[in-house]
KOLNU-525076 format. One record per residue (C-alpha): residue number from 0; residue in three letters; y negated, z, x negated. Coordinates in nm, 3 decimals. Each point is the difference from the previous one (the first is absolute). Layout:
# KOLNU-525076
<fimi kelo="NUM" filo="Ala" py="Y" pz="Z" px="X"/>
...
***
This chain:
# KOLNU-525076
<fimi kelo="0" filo="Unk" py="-9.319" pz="9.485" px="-10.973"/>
<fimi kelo="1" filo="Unk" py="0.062" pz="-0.355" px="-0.134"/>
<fimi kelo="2" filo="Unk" py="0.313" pz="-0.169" px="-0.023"/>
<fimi kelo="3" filo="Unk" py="0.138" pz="-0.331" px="-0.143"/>
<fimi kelo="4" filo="Unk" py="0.312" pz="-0.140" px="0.178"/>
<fimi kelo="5" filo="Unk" py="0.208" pz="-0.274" px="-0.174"/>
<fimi kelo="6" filo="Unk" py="0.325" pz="-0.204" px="0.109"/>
<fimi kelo="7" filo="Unk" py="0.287" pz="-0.005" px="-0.234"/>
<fimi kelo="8" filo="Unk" py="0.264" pz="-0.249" px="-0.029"/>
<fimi kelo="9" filo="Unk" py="0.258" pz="-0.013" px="-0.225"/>
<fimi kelo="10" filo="Unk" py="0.100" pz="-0.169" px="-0.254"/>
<fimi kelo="11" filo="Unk" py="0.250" pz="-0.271" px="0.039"/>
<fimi kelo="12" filo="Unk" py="0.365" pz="0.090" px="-0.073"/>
<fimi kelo="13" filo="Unk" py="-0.064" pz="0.335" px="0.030"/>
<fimi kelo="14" filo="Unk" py="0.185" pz="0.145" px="0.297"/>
<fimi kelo="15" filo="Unk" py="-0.264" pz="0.203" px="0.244"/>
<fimi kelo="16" filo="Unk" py="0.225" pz="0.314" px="-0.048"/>
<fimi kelo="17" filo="Unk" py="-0.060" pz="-0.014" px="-0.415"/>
<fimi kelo="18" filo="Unk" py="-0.363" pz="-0.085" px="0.076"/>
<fimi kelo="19" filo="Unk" py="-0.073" pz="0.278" px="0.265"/>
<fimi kelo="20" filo="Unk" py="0.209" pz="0.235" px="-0.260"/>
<fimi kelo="21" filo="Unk" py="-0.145" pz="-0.098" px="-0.293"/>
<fimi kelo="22" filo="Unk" py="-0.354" pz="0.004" px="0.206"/>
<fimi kelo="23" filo="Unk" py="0.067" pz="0.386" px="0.089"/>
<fimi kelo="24" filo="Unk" py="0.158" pz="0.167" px="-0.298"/>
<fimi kelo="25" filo="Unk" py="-0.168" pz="-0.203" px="-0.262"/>
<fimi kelo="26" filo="Unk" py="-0.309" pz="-0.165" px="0.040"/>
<fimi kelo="27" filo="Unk" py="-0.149" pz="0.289" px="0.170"/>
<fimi kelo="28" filo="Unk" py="0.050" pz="0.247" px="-0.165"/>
<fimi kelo="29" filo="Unk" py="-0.107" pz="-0.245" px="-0.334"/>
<fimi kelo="30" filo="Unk" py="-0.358" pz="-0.037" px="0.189"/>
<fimi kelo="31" filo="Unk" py="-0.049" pz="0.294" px="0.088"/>
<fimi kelo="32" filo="Unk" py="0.113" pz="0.179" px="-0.390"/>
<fimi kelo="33" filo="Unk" py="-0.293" pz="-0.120" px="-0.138"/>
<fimi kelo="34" filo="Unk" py="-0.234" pz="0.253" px="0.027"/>
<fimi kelo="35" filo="Unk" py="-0.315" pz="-0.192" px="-0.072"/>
<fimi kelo="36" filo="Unk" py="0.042" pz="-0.210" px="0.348"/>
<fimi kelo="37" filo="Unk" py="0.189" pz="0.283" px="0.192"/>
<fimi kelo="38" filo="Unk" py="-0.335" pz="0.204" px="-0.007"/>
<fimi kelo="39" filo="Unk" py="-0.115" pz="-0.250" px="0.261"/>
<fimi kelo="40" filo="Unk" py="0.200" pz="-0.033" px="0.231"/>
<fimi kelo="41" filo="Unk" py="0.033" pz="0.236" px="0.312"/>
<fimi kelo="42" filo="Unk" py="0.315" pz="-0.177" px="0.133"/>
<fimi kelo="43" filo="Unk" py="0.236" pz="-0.260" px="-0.108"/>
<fimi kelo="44" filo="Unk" py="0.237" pz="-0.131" px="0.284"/>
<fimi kelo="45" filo="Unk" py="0.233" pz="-0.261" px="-0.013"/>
<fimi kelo="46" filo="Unk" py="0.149" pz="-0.138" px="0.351"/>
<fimi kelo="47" filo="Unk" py="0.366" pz="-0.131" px="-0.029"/>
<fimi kelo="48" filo="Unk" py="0.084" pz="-0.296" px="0.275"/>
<fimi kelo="49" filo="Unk" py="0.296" pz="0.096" px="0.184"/>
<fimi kelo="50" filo="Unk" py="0.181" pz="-0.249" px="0.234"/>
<fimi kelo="51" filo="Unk" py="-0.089" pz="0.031" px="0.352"/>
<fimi kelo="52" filo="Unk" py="0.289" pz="-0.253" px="0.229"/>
<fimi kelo="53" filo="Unk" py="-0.306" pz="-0.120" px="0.220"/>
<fimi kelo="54" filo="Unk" py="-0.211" pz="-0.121" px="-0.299"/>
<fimi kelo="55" filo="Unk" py="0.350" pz="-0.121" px="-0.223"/>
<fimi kelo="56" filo="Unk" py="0.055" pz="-0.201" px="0.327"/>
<fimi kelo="57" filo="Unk" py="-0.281" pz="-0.174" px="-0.005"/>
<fimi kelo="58" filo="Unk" py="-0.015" pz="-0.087" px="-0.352"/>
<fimi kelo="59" filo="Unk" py="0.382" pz="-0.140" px="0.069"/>
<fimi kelo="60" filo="Unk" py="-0.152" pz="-0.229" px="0.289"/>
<fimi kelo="61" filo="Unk" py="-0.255" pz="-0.144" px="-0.247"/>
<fimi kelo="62" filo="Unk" py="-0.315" pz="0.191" px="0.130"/>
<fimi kelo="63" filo="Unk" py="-0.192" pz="0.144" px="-0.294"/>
<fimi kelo="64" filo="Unk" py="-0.045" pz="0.410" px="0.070"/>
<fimi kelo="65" filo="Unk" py="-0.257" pz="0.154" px="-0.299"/>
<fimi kelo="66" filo="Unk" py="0.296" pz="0.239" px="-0.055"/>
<fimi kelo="67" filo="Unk" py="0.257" pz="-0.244" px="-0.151"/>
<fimi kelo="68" filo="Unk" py="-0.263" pz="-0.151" px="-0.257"/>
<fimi kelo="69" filo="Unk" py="-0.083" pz="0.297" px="-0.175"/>
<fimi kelo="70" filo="Unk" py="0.242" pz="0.316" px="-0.168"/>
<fimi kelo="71" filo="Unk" py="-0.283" pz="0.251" px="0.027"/>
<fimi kelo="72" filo="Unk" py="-0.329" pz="0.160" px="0.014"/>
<fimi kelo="73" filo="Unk" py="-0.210" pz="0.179" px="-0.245"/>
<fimi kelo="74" filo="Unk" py="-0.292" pz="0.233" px="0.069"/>
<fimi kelo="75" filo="Unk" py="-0.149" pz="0.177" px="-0.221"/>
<fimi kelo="76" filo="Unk" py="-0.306" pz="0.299" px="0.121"/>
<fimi kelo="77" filo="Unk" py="-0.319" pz="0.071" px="-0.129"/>
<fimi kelo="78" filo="Unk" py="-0.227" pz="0.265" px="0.053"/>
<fimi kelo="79" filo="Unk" py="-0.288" pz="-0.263" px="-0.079"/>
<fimi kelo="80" filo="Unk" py="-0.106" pz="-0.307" px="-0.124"/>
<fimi kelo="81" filo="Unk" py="-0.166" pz="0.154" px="-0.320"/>
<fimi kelo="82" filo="Unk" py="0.428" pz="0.123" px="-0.048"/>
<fimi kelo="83" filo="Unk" py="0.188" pz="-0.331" px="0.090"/>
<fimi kelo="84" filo="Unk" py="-0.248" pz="-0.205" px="-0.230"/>
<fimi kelo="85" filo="Unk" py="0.106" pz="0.289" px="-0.251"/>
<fimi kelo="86" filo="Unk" py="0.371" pz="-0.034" px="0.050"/>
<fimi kelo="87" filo="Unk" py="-0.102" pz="-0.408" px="-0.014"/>
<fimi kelo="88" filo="Unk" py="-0.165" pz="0.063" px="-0.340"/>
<fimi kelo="89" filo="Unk" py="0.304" pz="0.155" px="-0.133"/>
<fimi kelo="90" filo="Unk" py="0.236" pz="-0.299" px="0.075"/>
<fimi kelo="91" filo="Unk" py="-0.236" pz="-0.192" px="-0.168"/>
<fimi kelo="92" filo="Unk" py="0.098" pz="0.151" px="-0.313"/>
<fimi kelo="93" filo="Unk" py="0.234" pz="-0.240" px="-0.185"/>
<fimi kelo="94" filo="Unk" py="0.263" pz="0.205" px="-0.092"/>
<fimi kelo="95" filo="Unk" py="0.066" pz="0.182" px="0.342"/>
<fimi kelo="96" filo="Unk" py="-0.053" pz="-0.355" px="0.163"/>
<fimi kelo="97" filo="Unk" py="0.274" pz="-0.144" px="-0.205"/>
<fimi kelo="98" filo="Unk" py="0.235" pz="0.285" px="0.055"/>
<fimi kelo="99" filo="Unk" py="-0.025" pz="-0.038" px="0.365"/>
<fimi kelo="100" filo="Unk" py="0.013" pz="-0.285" px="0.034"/>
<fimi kelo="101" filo="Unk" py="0.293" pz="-0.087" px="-0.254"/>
<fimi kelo="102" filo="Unk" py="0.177" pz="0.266" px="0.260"/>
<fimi kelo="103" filo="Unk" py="-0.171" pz="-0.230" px="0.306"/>
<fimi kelo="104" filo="Unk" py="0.126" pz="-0.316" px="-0.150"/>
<fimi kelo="105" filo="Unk" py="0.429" pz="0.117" px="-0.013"/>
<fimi kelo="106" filo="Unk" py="0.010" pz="0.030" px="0.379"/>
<fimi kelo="107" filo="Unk" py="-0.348" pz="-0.103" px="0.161"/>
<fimi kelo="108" filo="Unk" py="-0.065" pz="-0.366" px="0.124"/>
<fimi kelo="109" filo="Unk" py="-0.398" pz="0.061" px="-0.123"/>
<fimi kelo="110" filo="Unk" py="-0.070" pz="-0.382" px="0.130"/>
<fimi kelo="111" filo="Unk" py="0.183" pz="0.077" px="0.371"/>
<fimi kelo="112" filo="Unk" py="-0.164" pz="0.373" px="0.028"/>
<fimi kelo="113" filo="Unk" py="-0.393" pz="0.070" px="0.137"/>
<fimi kelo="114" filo="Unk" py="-0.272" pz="0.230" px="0.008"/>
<fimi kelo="115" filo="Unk" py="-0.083" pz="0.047" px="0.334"/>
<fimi kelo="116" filo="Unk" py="-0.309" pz="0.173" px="0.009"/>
<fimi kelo="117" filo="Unk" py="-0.223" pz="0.283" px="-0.091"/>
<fimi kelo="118" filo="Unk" py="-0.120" pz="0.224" px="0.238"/>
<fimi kelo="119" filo="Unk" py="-0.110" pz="0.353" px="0.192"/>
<fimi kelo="120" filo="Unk" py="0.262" pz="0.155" px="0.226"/>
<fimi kelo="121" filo="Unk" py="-0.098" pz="0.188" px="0.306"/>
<fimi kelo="122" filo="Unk" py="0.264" pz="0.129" px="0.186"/>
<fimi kelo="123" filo="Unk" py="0.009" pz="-0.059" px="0.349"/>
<fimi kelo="124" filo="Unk" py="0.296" pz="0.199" px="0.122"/>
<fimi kelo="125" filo="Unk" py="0.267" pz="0.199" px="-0.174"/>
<fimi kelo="126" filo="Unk" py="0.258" pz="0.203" px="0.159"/>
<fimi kelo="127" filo="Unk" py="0.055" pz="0.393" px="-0.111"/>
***
């Protein structure tokens, strides 16, 4: 399995509620309605920040915590390589790249957000 986490920020002036909304109930389900790329993907998971008082406390007290600087996470799941170069290919093509990304652009901060990494999970522990 191969997955590629990203860090999301939004876009300035957009409230994180409207962002995390919009996020949700719009831009995932617009990614994942085109059929083309959806073939490749084994899991699409987006990770919402929520405020947690120790963390908000720190950030108050002027000590950065990784947290506060980003909105969210992105992973999406692969069953390979060979498939996430596949789903790559596919946003390669001009005309689902620009839809995306016109969607990216109205509440996305594309210069503030990162691609973290690519890479094989093995699970260590999970609980039943």
């Amino acid at each position: 399995m191969i997955k590629v986490i990203g860090l999301i920020k939004r876009k300035p002036g957009i409230s994180r509620q409207e962002f995390l909304r919009h996020w949700k109930e719009d831009h995932g389900p617009l990614v994942m309605s085109i059929p083309q790329l959806a073939r490749h993907i084994r899991k699409y998971v987006q990770v919402h920040r929520v405020s947690v008082p120790a963390l908000d406390a720190q950030e108050r007290y002027g000590q950065t915590a990784l947290p506060a600087e980003y909105d969210g996470a992105v992973e999406m799941w692969f069953d390979s390589p060979e498939e996430m170069q596949n789903a790559f290919a596919v946003l390669a093509d001009p005309v689902i790249c620009r839809r995306l990304r016109e969607d990216e652009d109205s509440f996305i901060d594309n210069s503030a957000s990162l691609s973290v990494m690519v890479g094989e999970e093995f699970t260590i522990y999970e609980r039943k």
